[in-house]
N, C-alpha and C positions, 0 to 999 in steps of 0.2 A: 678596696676602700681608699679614698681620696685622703690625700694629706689632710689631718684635723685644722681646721679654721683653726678655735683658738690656742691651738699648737705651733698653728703658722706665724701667729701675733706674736705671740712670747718668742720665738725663733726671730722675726725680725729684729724687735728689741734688743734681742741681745746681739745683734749681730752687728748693729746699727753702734751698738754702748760701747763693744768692744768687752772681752772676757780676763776676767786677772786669774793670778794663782793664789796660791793658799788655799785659807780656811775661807770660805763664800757662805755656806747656807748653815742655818744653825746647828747647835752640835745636835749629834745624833748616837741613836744606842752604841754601846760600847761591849763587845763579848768582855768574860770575865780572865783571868789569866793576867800574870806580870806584866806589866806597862812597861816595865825596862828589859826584859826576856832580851839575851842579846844573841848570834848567832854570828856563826864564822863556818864558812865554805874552805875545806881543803882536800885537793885532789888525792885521791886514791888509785885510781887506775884509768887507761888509755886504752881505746883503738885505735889503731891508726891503717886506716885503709890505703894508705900507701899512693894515692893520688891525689895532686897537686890543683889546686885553679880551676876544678871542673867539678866543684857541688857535688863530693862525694860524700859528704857528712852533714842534710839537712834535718828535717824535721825526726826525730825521736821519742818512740814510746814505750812504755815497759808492761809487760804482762807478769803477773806476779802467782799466776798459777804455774807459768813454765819456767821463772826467775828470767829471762830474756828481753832484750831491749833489739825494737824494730827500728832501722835507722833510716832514713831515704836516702839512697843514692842516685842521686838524677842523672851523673855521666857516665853509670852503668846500667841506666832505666830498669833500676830494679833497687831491692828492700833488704838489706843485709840483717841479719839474724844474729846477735850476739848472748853466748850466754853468758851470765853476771850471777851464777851462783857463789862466784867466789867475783866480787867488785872488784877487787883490785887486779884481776887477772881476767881482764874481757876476753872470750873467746870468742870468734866468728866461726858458728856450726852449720850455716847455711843461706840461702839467698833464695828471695822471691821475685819471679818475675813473669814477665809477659812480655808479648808481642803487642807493638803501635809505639805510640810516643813514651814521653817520660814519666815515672815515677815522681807524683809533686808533692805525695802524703799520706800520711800511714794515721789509723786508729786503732784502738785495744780494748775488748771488754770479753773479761773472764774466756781466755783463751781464746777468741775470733778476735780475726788482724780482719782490716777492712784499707784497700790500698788503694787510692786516684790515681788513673793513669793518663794521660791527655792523650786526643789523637794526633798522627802524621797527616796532615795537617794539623793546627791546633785547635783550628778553628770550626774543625767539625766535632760531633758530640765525643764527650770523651769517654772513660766506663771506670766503676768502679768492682773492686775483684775482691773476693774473701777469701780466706786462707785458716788453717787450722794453725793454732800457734807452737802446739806438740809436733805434729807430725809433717808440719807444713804445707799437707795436702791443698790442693786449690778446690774449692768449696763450690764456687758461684761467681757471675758473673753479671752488673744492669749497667746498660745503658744510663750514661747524665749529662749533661749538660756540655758548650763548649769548654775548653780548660780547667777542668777539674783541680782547684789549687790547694782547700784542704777540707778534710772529713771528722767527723768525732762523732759519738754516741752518746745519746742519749744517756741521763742519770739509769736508767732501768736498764740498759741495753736493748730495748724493743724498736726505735728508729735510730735510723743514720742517717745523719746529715752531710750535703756537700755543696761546696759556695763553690758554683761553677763560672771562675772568673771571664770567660769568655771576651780576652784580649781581642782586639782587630789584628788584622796582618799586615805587614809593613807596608804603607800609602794610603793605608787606610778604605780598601775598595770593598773587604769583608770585613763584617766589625756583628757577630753574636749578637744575641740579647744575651744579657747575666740571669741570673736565675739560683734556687739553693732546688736540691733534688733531695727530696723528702724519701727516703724509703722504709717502709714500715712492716717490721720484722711483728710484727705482734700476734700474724696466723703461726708465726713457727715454733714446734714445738722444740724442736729438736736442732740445732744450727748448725750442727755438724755431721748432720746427713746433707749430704750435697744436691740428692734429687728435689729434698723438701724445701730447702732455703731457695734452691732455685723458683722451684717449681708456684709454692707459697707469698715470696717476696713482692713487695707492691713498690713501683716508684711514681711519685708525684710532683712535678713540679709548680715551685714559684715563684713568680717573672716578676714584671717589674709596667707590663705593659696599662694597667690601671691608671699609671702616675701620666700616661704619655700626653693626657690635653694641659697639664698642670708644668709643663718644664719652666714657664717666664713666673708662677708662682713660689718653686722650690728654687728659682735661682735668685729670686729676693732674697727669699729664709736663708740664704746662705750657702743651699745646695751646689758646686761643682759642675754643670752640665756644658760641654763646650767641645765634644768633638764632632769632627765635619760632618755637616747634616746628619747628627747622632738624631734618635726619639729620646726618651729618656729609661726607656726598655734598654735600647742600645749601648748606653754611656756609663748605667752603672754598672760594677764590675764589682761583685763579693770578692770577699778575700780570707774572711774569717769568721768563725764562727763561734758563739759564747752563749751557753742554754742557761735560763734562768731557773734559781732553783725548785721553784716547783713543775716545772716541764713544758708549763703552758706555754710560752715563749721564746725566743731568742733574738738576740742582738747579733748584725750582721755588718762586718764592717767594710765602708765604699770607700776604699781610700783615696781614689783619684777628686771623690766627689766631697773630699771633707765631710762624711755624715755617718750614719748607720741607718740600716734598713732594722725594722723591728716587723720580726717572723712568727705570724699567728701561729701558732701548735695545739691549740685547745680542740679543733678538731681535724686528724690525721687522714681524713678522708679528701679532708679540702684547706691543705695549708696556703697562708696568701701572706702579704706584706701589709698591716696594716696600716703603718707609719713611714716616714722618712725623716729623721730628726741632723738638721744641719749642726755640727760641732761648734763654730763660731771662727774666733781669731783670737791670738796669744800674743799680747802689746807686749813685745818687748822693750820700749821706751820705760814702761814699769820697773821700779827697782828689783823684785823678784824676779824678774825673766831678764834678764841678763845675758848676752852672745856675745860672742867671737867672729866678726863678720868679715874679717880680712886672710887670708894664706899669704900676702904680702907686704905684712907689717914687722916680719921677723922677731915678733913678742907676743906672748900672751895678753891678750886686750878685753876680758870679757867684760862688759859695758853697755850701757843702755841705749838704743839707736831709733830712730823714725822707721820700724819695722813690725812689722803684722805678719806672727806666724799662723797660717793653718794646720792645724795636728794632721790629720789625716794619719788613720793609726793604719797599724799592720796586723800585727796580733792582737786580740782581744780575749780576757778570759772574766768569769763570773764568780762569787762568792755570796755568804749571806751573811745576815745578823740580824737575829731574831726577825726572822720571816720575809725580810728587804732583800732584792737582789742588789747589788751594787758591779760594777764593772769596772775591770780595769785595763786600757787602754796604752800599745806604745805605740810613740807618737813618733812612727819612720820619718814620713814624707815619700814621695813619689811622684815621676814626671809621666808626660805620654812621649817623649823625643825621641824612645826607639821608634814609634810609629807614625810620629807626623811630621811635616817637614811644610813651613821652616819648623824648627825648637820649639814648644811652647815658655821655654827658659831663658834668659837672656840674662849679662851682667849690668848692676847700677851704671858700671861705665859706658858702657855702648848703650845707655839710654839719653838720646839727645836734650839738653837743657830745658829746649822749652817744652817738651812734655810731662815736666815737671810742677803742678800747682804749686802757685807762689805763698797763697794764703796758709800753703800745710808746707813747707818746704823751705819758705823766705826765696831771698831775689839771688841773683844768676851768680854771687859772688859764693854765697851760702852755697849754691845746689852743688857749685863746682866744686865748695871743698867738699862735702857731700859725697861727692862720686870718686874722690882720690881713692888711689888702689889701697892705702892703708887704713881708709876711713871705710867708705861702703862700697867703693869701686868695683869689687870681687866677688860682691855677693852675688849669688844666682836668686833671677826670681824668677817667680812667672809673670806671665803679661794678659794669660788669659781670663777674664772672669775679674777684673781688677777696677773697683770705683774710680770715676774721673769725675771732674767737676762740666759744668756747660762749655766748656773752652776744648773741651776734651780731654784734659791735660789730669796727669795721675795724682790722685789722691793720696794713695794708698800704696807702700811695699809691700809683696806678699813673700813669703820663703814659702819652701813645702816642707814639714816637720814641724814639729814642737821642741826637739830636743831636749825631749822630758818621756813622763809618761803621766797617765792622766787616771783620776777616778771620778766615776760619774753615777749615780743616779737613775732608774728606771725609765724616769721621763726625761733622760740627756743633762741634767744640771750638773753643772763640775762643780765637782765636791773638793776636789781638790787637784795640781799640780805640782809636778816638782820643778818647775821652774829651770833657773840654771843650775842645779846642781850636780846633772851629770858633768857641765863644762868643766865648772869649781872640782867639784872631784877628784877628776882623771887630770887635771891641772894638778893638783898638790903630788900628786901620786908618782904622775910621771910625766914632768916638764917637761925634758927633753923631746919626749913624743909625744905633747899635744896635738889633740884633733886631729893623728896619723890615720892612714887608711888603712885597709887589711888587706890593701896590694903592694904597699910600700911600708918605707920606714919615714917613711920625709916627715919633719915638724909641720906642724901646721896646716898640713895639706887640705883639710877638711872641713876649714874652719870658714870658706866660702861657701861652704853645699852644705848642712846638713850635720854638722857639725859631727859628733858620738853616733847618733844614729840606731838610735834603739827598735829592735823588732821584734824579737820572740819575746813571750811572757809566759808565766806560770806560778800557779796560785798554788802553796800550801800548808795547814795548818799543822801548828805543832806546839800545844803544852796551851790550848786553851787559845791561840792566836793565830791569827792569817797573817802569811807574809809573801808578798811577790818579789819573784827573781828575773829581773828584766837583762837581755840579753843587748851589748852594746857590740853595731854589727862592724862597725869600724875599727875602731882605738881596740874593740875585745875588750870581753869580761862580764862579771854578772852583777848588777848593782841587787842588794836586797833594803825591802822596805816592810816594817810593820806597815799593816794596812785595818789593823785592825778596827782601829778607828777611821771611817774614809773621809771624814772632814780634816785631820790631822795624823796623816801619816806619819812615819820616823825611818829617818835614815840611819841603816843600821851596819851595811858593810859593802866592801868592794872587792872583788877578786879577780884578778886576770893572770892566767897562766901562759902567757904569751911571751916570747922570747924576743925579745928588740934587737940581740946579738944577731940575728939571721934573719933570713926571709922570710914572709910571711909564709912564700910557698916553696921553700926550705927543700931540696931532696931528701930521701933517704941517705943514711942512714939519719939526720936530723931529725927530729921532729917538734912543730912549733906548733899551736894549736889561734889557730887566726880566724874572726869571719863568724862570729855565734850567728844562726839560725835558728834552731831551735831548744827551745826549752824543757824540761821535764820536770817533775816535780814525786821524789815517789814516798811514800808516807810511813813510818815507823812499823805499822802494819802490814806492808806488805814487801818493805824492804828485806834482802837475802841477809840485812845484817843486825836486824832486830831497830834499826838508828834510820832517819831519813837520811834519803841523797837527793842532790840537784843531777840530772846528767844534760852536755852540752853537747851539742852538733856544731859541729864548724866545718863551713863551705869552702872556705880556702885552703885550709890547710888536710881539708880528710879526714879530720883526727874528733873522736867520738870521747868526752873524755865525763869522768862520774867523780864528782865531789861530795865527801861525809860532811853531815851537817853535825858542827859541833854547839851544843848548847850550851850556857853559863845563865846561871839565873834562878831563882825559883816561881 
């Protein structure tokens, strides 16, 4: 099915108006439970896998039959097995793996582990592998898509889904179609007979090749389509996956392409992509969206600038309230510069004067202070997909990020943003290392790219409320927000267990926990301690670590 006409209208509209933060659409239901419920994240126990710089500690999930948390370890292409019947004493009792490429993503429903593994190359189909979560046994084995990057299960555990990113390869000479590979467990009775699940299992995919006479349509709406002679099969690349809650559904998110694919489910015979809903731009000249556009200004500057972010999220997860799904989005940003040459990135400074529109920009005295390295000089933007006026000349700055995180709506409307508040934040918190990376200590560093740079997300509820734990991949640490209401969220706390005294990627016997990746969220019922936890994956430093969620409030 073709992009909706009058979806496409409303898509250019707003892309055209430009999109704010806050409260935007009017209010809406509200679950019941404390308005003020407040919550505080503190660490209880640590893995530390003992490897450095090499994404030993990514995506994280918990099986709550066996008390066990599945972790990815992508530079040992394989799934580390920790038991957490006692939280604060993680044990590692064993390791899943296979032959081919990397381990990108684990899923868990009622003791089957479901794990993506990419091929060598990456670029050919990748497979995804079950496992028993007690005994470990490897179960089954289907073919899916190129780059298999992450998988979840359905509310019932009957399908598995996997958004098969299908990156190109350096130059760009292979380049996939993206695709989610639908498998649908629903002949099996039994999923822990190995011959059955095999033998039983159905995989389905779907592509994206419908959209491909419509690319100069969806690049109006806002849509991202721009690599070398891509289709628009070619160019979207899933990355995540978010099932709405009654099953029918899913939100699928493109993050090169600023948008999301919306994943028919209603019939599992024949899943397809009904939609493509362009995300928009995040003005930050607006006083709520507020940046730090310089790393050499040698001060904290968060301030308002002639800048248009694209969210382009990363993780994506789903929620309800009374019968509404609602979605909630982080808003990384991502380039293609490992893959195409030249950069599609370039800095305000090395963009020459007069490609500058005077009408949106002012004359040559303006542009140049403009581009001083303290003012926008540093910023990276991109250059592709970017408005010019008749002269040719740029309209429009783009970043890649939000440097937020976002809620939205079934049919894409942002319901709300947080704006700059993770900069404000992790500013108050910890000056000294503003906007640092999670390969350095250095001040400032990150305040030209992407700022915080939030990725992993996870939704969940506790005492009658939803609250998301967004994952900051850079500076580290876990922002939480009621979300209970998504036109008016609350900020409710910050934690980061990161040690600034040392390196991010610290040896033994050290350990600093750098680099969140993945999220977890596990639920008072299923937790080994009667209490919910958050547990964190961190890629840089290796170290898996589970925070008690303490509650105040009635």
């Amino acid at each position: 099915m073709a992009l909706k006409k009058n979806k496409l209208a409303l898509a250019i509209a707003a892309f055209v108006t430009g999109v704010t933060s806050g409260a935007i659409a009017t209010a809406g239901e509200v679950a019941g439970g404390n308005a003020t419920l407040q919550l505080k994240l503190s660490p209880i126990g640590r893995y530390d896998s003992g490897i450095r710089s090499a994404s030993a500690a990514e995506i994280v999930q918990h099986d709550a039959v066996s008390q066990r948390l599945f972790v990815v370890n992508a530079q040992a292409k394989s799934v580390d097995v920790l038991d957490i019947a006692d939280p604060t004493n993680p044990n590692k009792v064993g390791t899943l793996t296979e032959t081919g490429g990397d381990a990108n993503s684990v899923a868990v429903f009622q003791g089957l582990v479901a794990v993506v593994f990419a091929a060598d190359p990456k670029t050919n189909p990748g497979k995804v592998v079950f496992f028993n979560a007690q005994t470990l046994e490897r179960l089954a084995e289907f073919e899916v898509g190129a780059l298999p990057d992450m998988v979840t299960f359905t509310a019932d555990g009957k399908t598995v889904l996997v958004a098969n990113e299908a990156e190109p390869n350096v130059g760009y000479t292979i380049d996939p179609e993206g695709s989610v590979s639908v498998i649908d467990l629903r002949g099996v009775e039994d999923p822990f007979n190995a011959g059955e699940l095999q033998a039983t299992g159905v995989v389905r995919t779907a592509g994206f090749d419908q959209f491909n006479g419509e690319a100069d349509d969806l690049r109006a709406a806002g849509v991202r389509i721009y690599g070398p002679n891509a289709t628009v099969a070619k160019d979207l690349e899933p990355e995540y996956i978010a099932v709405a809650h009654d099953g029918q559904s899913a939100w699928v998110s493109l993050q090169e392409a600023n948008a999301v694919g919306v994943l028919d489910l209603s019939d599992l015979d024949a899943p397809y992509f009904s939609e493509i809903i362009p995300l928009g731009r995040k003005d930050h000249s607006l006083t709520a969206n507020k940046l730090d556009p310089s790393d050499r200004d040698s001060a904290i500057k968060i301030g308002n600038w002639p800048v248009k972010g694209l969210y382009e999220p990363d993780a994506v997860a789903s929620y309800s309230i009374k019968g509404q799904t609602y979605y909630v989005l982080a808003n990384e940003g991502d380039d293609r510069n490992d893959f195409m040459d030249p950069d599609e990135t370039v800095r305000v400074g090395a963009i020459p004067t007069t490609q500058f529109a005077p009408e949106v920009f002012g004359n040559a005295t303006a542009i140049t202070t403009l581009k001083a390295n303290a003012n926008l000089g540093r910023l990276t933007v991109t250059i592709q997909q970017v408005p010019k006026n008749a002269a040719g000349q740029y309209t429009e700055l783009h970043v890649l990020g939000g440097r937020s995180f976002s809620i939205r709506s079934q049919d894409g409307t942002l319901l709300y943003d947080s704006g700059s508040d993770f900069e404000k934040v992790t500013a108050a918190r910890y000056p000294t290392f503003f906007n640092t990376s999670n390969d350095s200590n250095l001040f400032d560093d990150r305040s030209d790219n992407k700022g915080p740079e939030p990725e992993g997300v996870a939704l969940g509820k506790i005492r009658g409320r939803t609250f998301a734990f967004i994952g900051l991949e850079r500076i580290g640490g876990i922002m939480t927000y009621d979300v209970t209401n998504p036109e008016a969220a609350r900020f409710v706390d910050y934690v980061n267990t990161r040690d600034f005294t040392v390196a991010p990627n610290a040896p033994l016997p050290l350990t600093n926990d750098a680099g969140p990746e993945g999220v977890a969220f596990i639920s008072a019922d299923d937790s080994p301690t009667g209490k919910p936890l958050v547990v964190v994956g961190n890629e840089v430093s290796g170290t898996t670590v589970i925070f008690a969620v303490d509650v105040t409030g009635k």
